[in-house]
C-alpha positions as CSV (number, residue, x, y, z in Angstrom):
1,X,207.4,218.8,126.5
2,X,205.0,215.5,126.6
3,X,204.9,213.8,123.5
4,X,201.6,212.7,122.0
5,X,200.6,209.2,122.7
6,X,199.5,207.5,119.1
7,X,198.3,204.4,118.8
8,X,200.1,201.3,117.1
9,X,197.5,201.2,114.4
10,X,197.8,204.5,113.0
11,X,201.6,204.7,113.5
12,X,203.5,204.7,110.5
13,X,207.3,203.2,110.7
14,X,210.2,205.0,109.9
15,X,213.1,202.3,110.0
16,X,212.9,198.7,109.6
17,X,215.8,195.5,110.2
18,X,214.4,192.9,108.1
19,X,214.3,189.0,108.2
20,X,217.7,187.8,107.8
21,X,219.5,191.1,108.9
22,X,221.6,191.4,111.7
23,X,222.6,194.6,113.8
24,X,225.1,194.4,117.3
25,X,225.6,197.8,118.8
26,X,223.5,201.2,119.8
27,X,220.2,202.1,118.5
28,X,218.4,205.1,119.2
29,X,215.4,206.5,117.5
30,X,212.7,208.9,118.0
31,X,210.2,207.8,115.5
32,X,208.4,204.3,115.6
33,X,211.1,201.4,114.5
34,X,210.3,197.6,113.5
35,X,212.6,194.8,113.8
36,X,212.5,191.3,112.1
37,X,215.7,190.5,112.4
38,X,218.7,190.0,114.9
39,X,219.8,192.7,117.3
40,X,222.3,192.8,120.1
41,X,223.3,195.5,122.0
42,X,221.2,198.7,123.3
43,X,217.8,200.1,122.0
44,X,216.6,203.7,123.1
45,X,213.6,205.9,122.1
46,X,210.7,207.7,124.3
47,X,208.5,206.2,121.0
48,X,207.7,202.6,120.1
49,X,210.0,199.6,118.9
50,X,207.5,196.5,117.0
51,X,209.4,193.4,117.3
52,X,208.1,190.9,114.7
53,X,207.7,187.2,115.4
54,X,211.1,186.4,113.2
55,X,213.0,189.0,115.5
56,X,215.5,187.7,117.9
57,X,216.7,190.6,120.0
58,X,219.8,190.4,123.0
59,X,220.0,192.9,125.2
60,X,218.5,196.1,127.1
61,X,215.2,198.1,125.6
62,X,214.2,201.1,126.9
63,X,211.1,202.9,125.1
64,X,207.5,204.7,125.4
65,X,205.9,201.5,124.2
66,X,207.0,197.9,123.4
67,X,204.9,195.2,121.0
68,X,207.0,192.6,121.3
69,X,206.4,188.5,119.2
70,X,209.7,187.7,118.6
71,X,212.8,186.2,120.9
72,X,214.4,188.4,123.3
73,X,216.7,187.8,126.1
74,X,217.7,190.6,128.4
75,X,216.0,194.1,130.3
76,X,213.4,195.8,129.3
77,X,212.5,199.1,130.6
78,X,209.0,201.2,129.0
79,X,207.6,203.9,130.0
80,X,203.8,203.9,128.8
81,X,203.5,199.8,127.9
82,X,204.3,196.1,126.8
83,X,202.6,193.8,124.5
84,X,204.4,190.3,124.8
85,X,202.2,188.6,121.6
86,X,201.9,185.0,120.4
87,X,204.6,183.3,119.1
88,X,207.2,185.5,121.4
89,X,209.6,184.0,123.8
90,X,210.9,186.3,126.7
91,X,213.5,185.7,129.6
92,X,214.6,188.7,131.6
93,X,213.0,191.6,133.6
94,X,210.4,193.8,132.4
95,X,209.6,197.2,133.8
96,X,206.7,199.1,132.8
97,X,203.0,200.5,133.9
98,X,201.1,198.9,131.8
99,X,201.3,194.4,130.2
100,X,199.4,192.5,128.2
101,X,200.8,188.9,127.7
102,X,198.9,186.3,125.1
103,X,198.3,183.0,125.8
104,X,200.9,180.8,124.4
105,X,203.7,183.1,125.1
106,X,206.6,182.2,127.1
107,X,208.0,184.0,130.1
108,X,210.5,183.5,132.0
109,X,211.8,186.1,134.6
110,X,210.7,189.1,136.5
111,X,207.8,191.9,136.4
112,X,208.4,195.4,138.0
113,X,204.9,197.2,137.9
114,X,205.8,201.1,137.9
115,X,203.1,204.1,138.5
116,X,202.4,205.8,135.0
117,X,202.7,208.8,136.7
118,X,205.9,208.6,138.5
119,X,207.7,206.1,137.2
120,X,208.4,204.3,140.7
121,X,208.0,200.9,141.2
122,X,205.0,200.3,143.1
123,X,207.3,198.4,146.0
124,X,208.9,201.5,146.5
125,X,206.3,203.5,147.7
């Protein structure tokens, strides 16, 4: 069964790592999730992960949809979309069918396009 694609704006969030927090390890969720605060380890969900502009994230992200403003160093994998927005900071490799980068953000690495229908990357075909 295909979930239902809802937009960012009338998501509501169901768990949230504030400023200041810190997490290392697993996280899996299957309702939207926001983090402010520092993460290292694994993210996973087929929904959306917000990372605010105070977040700094270590690791691999794999997800339906990624709005991204804060730090993050690593892999990240998502299915539908990414939103890399002002003041965020990325190094690593970014997989996904869909990118929107503001100006003013920094990126440094590697961008897979994939199909949004089959998920392959489009050098594979």
């Amino acid at each position: 069964m295909k979930k239902k694609i809802v937009s960012i704006e009338k998501a509501e969030i169901k768990a949230f790592l504030g400023p200041g927090s810190q997490f290392e390890g697993k996280l899996s969720f299957d309702e939207m999730v926001r983090l402010d605060g520092r993460f290292i380890g694994e993210i996973r969900s087929s929904d959306s992960l917000v990372v605010g502009d105070t977040a700094e994230i270590e690791g691999d992200i794999h997800v339906g949809c990624l709005i991204l403003s804060g730090n993050f160093k690593g892999n990240i994998v998502a299915s539908q979309r990414v939103e890399l927005l002002e003041p965020a900071k990325v190094e690593g490799v970014i997989e996904t069918p869909l990118l929107k980068i503001d100006e003013k953000v920094i990126f440094n690495g590697e961008i897979r396009m994939t199909s949004t229908i089959t998920g392959e990357t489009e050098a594979k075909k």
